[in-house]
N, CA and C atoms as a LAMMPS dump frame, in Angstrom:
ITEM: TIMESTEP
0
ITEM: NUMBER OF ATOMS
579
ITEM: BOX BOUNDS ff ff ff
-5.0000000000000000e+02 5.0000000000000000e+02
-5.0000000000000000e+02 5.0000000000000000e+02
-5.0000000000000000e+02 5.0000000000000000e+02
ITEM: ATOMS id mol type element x y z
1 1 1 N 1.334 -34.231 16.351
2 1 2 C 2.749 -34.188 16.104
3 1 3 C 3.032 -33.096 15.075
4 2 1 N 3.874 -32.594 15.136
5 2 2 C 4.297 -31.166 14.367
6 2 3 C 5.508 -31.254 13.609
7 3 1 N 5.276 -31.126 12.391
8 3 2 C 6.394 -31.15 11.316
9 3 3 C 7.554 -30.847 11.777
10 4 1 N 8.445 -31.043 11.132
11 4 2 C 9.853 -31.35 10.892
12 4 3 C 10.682 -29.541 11.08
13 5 1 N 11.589 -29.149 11.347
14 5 2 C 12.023 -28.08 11.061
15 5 3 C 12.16 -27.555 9.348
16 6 1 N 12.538 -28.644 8.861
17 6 2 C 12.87 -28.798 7.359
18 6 3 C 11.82 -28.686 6.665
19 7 1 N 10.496 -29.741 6.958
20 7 2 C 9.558 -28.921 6.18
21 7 3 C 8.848 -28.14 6.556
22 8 1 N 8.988 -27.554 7.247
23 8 2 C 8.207 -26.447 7.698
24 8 3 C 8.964 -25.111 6.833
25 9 1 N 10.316 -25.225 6.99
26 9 2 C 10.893 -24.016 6.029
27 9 3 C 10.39 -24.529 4.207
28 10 1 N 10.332 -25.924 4.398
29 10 2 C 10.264 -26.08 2.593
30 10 3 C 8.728 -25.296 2.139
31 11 1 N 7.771 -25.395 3.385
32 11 2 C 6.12 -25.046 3.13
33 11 3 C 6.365 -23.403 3.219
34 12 1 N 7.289 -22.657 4.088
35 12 2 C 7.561 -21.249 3.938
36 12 3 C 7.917 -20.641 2.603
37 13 1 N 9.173 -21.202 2.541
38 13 2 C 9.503 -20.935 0.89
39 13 3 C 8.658 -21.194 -0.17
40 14 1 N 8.079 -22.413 -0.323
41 14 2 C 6.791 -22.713 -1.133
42 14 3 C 5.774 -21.268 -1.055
43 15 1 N 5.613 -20.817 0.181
44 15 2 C 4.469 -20.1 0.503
45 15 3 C 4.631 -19.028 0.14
46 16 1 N 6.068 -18.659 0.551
47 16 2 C 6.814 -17.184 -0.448
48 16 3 C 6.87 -16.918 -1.482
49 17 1 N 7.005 -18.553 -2.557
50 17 2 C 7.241 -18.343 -4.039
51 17 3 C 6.125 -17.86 -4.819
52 18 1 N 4.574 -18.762 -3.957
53 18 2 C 3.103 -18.684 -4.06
54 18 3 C 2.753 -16.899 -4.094
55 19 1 N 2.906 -16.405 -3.182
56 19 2 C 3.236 -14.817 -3.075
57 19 3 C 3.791 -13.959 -3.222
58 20 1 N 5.171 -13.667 -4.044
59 20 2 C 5.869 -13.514 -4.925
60 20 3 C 5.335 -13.428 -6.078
61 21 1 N 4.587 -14.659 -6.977
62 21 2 C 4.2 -15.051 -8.166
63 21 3 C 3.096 -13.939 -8.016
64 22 1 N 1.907 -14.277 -6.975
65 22 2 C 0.525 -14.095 -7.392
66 22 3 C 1.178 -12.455 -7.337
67 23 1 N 1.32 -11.946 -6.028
68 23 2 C 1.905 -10.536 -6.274
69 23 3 C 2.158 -9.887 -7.365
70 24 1 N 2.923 -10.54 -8.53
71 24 2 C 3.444 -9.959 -10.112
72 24 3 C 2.341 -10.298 -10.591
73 25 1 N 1.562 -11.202 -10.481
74 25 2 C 0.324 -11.602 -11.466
75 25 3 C -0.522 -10.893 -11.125
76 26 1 N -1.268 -10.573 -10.499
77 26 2 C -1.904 -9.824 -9.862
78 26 3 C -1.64 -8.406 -10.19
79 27 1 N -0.583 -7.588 -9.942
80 27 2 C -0.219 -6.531 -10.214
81 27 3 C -0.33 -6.232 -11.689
82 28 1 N -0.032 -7.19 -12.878
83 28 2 C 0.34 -7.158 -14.124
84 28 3 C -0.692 -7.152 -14.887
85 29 1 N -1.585 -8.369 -14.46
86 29 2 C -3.159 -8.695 -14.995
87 29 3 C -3.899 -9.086 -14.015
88 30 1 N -4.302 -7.981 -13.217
89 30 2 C -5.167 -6.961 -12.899
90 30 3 C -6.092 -8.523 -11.397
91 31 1 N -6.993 -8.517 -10.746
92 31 2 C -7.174 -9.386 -9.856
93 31 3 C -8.373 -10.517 -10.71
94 32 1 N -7.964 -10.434 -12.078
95 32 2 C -8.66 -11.699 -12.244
96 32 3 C -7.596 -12.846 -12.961
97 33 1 N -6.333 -12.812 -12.641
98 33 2 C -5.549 -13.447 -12.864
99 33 3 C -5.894 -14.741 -12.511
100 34 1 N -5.93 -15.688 -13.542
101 34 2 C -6.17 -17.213 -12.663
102 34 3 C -5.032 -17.645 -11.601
103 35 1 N -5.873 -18.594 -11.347
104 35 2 C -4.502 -19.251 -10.253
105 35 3 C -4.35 -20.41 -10.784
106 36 1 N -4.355 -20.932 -12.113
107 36 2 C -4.356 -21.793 -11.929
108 36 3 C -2.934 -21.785 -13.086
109 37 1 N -2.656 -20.343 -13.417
110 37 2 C -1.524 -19.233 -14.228
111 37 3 C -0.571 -19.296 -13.14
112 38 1 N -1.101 -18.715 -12.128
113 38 2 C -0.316 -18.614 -10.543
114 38 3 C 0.368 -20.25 -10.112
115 39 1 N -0.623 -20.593 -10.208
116 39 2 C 0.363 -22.246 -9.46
117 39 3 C 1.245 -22.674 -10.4
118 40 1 N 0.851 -22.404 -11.977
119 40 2 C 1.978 -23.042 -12.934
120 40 3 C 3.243 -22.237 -12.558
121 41 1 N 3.086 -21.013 -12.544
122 41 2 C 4.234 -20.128 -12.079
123 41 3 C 5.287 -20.6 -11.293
124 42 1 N 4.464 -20.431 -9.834
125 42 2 C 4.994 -20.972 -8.799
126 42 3 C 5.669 -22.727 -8.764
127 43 1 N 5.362 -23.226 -9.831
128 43 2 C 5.57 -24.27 -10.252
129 43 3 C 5.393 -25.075 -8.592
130 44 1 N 3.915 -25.254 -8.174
131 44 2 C 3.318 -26.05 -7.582
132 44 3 C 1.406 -26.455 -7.393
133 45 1 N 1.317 -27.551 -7.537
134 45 2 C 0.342 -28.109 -8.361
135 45 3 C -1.177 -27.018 -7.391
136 46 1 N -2.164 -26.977 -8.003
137 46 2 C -3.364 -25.98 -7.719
138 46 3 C -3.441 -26.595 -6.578
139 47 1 N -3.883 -27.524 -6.067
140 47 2 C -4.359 -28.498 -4.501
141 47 3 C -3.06 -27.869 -3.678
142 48 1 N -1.561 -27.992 -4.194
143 48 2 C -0.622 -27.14 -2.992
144 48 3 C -1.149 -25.702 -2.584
145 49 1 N -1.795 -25.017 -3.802
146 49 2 C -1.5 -23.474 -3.787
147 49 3 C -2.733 -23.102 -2.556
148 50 1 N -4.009 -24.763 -2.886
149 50 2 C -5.363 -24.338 -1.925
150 50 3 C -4.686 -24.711 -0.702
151 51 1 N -3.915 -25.495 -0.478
152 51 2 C -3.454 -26.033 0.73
153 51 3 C -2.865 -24.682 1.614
154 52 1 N -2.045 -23.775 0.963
155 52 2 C -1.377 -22.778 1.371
156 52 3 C -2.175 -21.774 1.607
157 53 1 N -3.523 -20.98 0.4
158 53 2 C -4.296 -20.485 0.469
159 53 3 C -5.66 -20.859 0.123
160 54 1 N -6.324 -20.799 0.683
161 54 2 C -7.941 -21.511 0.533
162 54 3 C -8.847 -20.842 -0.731
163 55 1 N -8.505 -19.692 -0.441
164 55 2 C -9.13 -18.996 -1.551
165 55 3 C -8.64 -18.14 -2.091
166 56 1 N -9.36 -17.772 -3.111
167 56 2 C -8.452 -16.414 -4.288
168 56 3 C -8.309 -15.13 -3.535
169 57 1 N -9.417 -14.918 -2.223
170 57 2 C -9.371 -13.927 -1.887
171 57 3 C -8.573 -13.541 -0.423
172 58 1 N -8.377 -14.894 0.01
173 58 2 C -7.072 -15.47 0.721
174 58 3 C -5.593 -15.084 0.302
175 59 1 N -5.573 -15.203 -1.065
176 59 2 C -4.343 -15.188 -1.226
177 59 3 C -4.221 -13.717 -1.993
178 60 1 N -5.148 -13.261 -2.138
179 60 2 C -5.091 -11.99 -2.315
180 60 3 C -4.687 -11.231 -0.95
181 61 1 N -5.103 -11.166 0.016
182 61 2 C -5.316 -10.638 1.267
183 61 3 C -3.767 -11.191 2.105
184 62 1 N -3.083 -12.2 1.298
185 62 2 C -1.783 -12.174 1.949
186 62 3 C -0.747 -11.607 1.227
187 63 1 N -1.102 -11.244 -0.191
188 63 2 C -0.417 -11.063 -1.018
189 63 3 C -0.355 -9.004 -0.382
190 64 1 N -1.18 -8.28 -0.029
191 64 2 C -1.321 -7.001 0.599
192 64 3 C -0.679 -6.993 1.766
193 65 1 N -0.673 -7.935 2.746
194 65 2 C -0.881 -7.785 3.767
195 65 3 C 0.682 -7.217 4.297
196 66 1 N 1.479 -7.876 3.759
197 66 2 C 2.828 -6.926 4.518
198 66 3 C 2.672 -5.599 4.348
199 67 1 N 2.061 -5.185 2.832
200 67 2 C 2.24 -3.363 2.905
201 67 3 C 1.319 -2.703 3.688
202 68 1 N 0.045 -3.35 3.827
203 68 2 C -0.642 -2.998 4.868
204 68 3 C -0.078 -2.346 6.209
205 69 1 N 0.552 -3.866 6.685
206 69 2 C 1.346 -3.437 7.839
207 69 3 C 2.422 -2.386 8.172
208 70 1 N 3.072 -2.473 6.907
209 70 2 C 4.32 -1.585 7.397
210 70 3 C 3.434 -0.277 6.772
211 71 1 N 2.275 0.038 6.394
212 71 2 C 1.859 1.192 6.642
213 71 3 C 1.395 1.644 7.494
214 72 1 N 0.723 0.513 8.485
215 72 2 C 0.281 0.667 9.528
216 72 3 C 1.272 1.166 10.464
217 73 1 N 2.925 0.884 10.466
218 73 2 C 3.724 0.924 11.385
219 73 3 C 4.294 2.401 10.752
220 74 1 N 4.392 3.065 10.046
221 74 2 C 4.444 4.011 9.201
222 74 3 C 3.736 5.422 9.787
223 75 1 N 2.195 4.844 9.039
224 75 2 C 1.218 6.206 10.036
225 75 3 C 1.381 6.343 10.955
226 76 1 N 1.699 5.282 11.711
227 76 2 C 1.554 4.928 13.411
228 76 3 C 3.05 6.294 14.032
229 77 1 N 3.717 6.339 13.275
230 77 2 C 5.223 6.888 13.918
231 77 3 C 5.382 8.189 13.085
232 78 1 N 3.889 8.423 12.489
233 78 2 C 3.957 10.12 11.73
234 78 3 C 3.313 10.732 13.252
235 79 1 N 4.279 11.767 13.726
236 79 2 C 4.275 12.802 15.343
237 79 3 C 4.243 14.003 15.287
238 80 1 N 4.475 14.374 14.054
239 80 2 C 5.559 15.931 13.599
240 80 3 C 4.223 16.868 14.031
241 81 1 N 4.269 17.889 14.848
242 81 2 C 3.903 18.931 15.406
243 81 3 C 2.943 19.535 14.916
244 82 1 N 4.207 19.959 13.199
245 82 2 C 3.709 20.784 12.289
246 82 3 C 2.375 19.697 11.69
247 83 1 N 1.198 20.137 11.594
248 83 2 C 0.354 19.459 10.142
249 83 3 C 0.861 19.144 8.547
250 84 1 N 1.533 20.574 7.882
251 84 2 C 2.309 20.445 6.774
252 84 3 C 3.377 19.22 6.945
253 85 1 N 4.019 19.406 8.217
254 85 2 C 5.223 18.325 7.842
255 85 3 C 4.678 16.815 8.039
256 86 1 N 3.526 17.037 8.732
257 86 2 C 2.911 15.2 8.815
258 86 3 C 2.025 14.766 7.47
259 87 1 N 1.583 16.042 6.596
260 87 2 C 1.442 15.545 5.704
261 87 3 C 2.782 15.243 4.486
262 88 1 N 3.395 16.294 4.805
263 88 2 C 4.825 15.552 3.839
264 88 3 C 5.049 13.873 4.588
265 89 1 N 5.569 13.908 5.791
266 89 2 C 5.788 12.663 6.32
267 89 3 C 4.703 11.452 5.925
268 90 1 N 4.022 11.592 5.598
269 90 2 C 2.67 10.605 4.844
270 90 3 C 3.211 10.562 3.604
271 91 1 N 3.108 12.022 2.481
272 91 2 C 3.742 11.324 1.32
273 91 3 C 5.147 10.857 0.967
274 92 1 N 6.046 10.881 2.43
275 92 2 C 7.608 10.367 1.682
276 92 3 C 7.136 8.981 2.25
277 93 1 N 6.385 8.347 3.144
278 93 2 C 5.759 7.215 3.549
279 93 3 C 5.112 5.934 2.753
280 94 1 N 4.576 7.221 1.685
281 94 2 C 3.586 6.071 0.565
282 94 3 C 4.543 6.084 -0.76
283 95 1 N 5.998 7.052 -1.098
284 95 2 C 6.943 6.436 -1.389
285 95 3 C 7.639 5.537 -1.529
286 96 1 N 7.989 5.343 0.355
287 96 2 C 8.59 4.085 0.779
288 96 3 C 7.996 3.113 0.699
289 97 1 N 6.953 2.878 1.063
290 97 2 C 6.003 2 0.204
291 97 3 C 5.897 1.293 -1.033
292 98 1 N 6.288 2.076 -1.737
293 98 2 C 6.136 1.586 -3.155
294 98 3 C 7.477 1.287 -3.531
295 99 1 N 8.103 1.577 -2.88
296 99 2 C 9.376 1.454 -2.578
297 99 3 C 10.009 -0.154 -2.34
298 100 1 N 9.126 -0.53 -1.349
299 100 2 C 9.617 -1.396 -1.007
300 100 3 C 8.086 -3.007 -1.199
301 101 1 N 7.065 -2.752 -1.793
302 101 2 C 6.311 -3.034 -2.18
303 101 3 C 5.359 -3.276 -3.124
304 102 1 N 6.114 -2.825 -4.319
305 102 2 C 5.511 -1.974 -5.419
306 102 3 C 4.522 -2.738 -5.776
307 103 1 N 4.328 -3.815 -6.142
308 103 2 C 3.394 -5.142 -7.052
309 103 3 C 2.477 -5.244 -5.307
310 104 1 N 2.32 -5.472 -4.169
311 104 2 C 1.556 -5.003 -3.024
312 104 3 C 0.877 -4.147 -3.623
313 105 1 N 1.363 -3.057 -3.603
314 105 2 C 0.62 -1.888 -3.749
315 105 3 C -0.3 -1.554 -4.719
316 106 1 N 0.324 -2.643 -5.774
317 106 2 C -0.545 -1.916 -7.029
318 106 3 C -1.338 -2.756 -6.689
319 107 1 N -1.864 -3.65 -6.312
320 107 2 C -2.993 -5.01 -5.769
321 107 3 C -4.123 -4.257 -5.134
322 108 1 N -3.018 -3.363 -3.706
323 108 2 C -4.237 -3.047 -2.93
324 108 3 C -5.011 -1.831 -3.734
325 109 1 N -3.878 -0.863 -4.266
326 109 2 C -4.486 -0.338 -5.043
327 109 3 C -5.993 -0.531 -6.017
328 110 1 N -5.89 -1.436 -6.778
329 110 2 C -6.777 -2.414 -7.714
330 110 3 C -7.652 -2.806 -6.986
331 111 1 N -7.732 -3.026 -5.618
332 111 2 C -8.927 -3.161 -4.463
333 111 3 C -10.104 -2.816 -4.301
334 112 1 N -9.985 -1.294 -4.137
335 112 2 C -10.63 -0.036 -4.463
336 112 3 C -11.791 -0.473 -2.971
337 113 1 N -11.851 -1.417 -2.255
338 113 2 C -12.392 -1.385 -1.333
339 113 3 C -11.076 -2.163 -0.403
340 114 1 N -12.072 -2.429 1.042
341 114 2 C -10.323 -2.839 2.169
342 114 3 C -10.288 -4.379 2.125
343 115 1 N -9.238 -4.657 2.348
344 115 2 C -8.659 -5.901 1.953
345 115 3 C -9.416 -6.505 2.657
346 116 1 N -9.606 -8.134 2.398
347 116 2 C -10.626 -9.221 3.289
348 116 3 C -9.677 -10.113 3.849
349 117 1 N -10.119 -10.678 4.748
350 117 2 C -9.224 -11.5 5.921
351 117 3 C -8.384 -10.375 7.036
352 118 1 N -7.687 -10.974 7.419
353 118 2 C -7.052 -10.468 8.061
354 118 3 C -6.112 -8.692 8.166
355 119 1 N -6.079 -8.464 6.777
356 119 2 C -5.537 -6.907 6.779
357 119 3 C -7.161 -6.005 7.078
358 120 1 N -7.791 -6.341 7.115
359 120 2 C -9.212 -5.488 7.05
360 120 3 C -9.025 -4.464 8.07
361 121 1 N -8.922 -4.842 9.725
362 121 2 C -8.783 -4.501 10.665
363 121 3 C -7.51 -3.415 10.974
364 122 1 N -6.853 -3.914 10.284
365 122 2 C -5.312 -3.018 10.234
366 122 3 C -5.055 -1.936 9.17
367 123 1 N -6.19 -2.447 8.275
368 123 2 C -6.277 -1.305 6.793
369 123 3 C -6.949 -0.054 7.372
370 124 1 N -8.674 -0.856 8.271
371 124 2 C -9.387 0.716 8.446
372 124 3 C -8.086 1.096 9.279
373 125 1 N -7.746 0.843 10.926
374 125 2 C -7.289 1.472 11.217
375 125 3 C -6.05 2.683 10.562
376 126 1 N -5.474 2.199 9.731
377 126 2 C -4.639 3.001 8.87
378 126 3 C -5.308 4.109 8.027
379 127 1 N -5.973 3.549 7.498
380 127 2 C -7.253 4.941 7.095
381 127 3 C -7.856 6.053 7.595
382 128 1 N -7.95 5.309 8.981
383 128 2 C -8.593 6.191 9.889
384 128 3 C -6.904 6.894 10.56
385 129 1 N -6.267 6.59 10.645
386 129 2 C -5.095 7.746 10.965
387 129 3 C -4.653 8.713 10.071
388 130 1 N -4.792 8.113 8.419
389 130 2 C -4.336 8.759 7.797
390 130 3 C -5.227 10.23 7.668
391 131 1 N -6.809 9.956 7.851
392 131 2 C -7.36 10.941 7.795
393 131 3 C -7.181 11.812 9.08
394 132 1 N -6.845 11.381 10.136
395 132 2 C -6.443 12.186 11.05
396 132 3 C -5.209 12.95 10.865
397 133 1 N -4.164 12.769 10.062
398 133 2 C -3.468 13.506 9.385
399 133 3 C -4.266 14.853 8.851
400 134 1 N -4.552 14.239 7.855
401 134 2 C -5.786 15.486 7.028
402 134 3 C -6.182 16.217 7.885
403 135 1 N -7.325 15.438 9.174
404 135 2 C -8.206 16.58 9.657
405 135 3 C -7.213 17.78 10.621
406 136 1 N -5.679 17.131 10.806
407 136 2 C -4.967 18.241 11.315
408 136 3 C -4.894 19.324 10.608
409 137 1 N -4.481 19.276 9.407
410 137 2 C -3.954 19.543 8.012
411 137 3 C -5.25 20.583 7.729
412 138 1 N -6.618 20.233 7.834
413 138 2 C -7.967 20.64 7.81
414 138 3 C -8.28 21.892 9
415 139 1 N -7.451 21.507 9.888
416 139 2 C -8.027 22.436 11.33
417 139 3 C -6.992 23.843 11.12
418 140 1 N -5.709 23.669 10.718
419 140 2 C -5.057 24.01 10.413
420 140 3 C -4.695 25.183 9.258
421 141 1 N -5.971 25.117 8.332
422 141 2 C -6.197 25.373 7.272
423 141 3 C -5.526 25.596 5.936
424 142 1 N -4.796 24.766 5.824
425 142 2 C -3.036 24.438 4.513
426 142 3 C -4.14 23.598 3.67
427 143 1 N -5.361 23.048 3.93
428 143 2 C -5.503 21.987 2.863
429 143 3 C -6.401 23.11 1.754
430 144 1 N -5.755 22.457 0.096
431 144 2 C -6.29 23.357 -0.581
432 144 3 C -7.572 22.791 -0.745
433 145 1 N -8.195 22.112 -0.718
434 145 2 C -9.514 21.327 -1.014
435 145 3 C -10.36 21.96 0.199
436 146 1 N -9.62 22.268 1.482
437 146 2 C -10.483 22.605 2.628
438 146 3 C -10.755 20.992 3.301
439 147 1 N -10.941 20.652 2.731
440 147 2 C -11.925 19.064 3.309
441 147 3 C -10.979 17.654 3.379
442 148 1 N -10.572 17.175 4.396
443 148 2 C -9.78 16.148 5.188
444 148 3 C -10.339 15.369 4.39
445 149 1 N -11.569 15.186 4.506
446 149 2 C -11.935 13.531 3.802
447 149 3 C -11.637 13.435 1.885
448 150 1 N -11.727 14.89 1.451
449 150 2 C -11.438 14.655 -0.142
450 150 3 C -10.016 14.323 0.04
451 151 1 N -9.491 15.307 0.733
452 151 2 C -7.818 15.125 0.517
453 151 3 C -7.69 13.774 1.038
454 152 1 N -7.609 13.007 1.691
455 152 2 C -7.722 11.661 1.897
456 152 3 C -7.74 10.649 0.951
457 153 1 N -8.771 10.96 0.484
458 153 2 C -9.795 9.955 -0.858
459 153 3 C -8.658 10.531 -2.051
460 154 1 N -8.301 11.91 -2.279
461 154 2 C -7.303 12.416 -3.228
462 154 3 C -6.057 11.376 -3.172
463 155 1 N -5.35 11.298 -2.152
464 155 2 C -4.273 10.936 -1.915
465 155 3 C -4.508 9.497 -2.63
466 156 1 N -4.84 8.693 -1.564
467 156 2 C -5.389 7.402 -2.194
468 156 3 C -5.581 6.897 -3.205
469 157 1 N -6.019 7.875 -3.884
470 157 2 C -6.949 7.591 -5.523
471 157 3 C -5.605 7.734 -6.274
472 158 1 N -5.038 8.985 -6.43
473 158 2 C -4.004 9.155 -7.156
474 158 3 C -2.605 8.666 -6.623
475 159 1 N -1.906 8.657 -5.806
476 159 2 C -0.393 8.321 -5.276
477 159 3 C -0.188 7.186 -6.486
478 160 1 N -0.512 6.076 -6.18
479 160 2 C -0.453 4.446 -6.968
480 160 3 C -0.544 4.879 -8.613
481 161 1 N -1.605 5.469 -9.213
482 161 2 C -1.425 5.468 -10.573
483 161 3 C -0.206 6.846 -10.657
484 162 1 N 0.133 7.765 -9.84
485 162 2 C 1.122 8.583 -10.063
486 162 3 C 2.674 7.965 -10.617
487 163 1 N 3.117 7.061 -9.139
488 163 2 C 3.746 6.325 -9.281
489 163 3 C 4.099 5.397 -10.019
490 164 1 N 3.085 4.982 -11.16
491 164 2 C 3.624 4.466 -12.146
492 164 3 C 3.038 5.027 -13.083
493 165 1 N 3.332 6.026 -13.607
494 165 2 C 3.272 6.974 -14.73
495 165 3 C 4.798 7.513 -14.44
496 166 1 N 5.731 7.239 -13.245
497 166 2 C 6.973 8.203 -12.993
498 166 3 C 7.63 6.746 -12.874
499 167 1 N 7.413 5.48 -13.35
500 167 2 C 8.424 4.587 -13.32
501 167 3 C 9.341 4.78 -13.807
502 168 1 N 10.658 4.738 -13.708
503 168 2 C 11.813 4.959 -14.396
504 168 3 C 12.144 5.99 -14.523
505 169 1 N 11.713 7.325 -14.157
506 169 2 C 11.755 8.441 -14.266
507 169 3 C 12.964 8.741 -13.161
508 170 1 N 14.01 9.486 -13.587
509 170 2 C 15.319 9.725 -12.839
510 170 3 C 14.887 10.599 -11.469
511 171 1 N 13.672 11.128 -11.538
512 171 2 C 13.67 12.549 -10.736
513 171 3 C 12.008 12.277 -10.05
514 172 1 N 11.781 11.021 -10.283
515 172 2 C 10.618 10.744 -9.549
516 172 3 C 10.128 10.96 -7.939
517 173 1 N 11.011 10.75 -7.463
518 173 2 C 10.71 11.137 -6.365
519 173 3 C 9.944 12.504 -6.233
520 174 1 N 11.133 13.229 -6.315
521 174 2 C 10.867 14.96 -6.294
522 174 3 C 9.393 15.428 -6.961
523 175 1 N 9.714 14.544 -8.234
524 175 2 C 8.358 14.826 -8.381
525 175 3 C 6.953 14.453 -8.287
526 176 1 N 7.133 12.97 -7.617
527 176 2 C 5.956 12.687 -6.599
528 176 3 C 5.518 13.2 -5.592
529 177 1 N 6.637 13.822 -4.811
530 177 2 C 6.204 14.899 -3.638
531 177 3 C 5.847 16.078 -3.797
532 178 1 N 6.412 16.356 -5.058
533 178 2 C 5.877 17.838 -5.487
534 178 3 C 4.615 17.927 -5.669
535 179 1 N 4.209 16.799 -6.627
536 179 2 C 3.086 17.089 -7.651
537 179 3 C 2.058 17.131 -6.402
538 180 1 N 2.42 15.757 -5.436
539 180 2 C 0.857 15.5 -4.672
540 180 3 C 0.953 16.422 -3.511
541 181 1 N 1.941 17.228 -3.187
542 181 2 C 2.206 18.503 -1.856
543 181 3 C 1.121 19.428 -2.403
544 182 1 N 1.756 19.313 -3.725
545 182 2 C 1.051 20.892 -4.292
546 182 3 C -0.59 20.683 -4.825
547 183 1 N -0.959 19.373 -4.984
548 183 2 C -2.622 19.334 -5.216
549 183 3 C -3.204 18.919 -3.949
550 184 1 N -2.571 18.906 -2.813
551 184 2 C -3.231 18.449 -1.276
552 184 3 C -3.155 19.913 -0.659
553 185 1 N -1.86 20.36 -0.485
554 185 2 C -1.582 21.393 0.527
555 185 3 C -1.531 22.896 -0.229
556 186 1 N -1.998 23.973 0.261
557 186 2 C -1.95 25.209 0.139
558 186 3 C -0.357 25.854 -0.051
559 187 1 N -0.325 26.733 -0.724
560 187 2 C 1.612 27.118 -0.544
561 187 3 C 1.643 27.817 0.834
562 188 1 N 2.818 27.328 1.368
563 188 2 C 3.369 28.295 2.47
564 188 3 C 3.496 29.595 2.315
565 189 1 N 2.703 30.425 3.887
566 189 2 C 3.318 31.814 3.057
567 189 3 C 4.175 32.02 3.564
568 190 1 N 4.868 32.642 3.015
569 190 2 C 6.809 33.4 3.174
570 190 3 C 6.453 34.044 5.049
571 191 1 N 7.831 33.706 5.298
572 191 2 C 8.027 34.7 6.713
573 191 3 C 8.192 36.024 6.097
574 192 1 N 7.258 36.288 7.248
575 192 2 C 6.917 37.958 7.401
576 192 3 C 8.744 38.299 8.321
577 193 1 N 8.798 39.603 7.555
578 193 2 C 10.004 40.101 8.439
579 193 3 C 10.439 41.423 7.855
């Protein structure tokens, strides 16, 4: 027999507040945040929080997992012709991202390897497109490094701590795209004419 409509939304919201919380905790103090900090938060008792997530690394791995995805849906719809413009289209991407994910991000960030459970599968694949970006970018020859896989590992490494060194910063954007255009990609040269 299968719950109620009602609690089934009360165990959603519960489950949201659970991920929400750990998300800021996590992001703030770093992935050894207890949970047991997290459930007081969430103001529901540790046995709810295992009930919802089994493990720390469970609820880590749900706490990523939307930005995962919508990066996945992200790379997935970078087309642009040009190499230069699919690598711009990647960094106004990991913008939006942070954008709309920020405490995600800084998690997966803090990872430093691919998420466990369920984003694993959806992370390499995202990895593996993003470097196919690069190796366009690479064939192409705009990358200043020369090498798809540094610029890759570049991007990665730095975007997340960029981004918050430019918190609050009025003009961040511009200058997130600047800074990481100009340590990935070669300058354009001027039309000849």
């Amino acid at each position: 027999m299968s719950a109620s409509p009602r609690i089934e939304r009360r165990r959603a919201a519960r489950s949201d507040r659970i991920l929400r919380v750990a998300a800021r905790s996590f992001a703030e103090c770093g992935l050894d945040a207890r949970l047991d900090d997290i459930a007081d938060e969430a103001d529901v008792a540790r046995a709810t929080l295992y009930a919802h997530f089994p493990t720390k690394e469970a609820l880590i791995a749900a706490v990523v997992q939307s930005a995962v995805d919508a990066a996945a849906r992200g790379v997935s719809a970078i087309h642009e012709a040009d190499p230069r413009q699919a690598v711009r289209a990647l960094l106004r991407l990991q913008l939006d991202l942070w954008n709309g994910y920020p405490d995600a991000m800084r998690v997966g960030h803090q990872l430093r390897t691919k998420p466990v459970d369920g984003a694993a599968h959806t992370h390499d694949a995202t990895l593996r497109a993003i470097l196919g970006i690069f190796e366009r970018a690479q064939n192409a020859g705009i990358l200043r490094c020369g090498d798809a896989a540094i610029a890759a590992r570049l991007h990665t490494r730095i975007a997340i701590p960029l981004l918050e060194v430019l918190a609050g910063h009025p003009d961040r954007d511009r200058i997130f795209l600047g800074s990481l255009e100009g340590m990935l990609l070669r300058r354009a040269s001027p039309p000849q004419g």
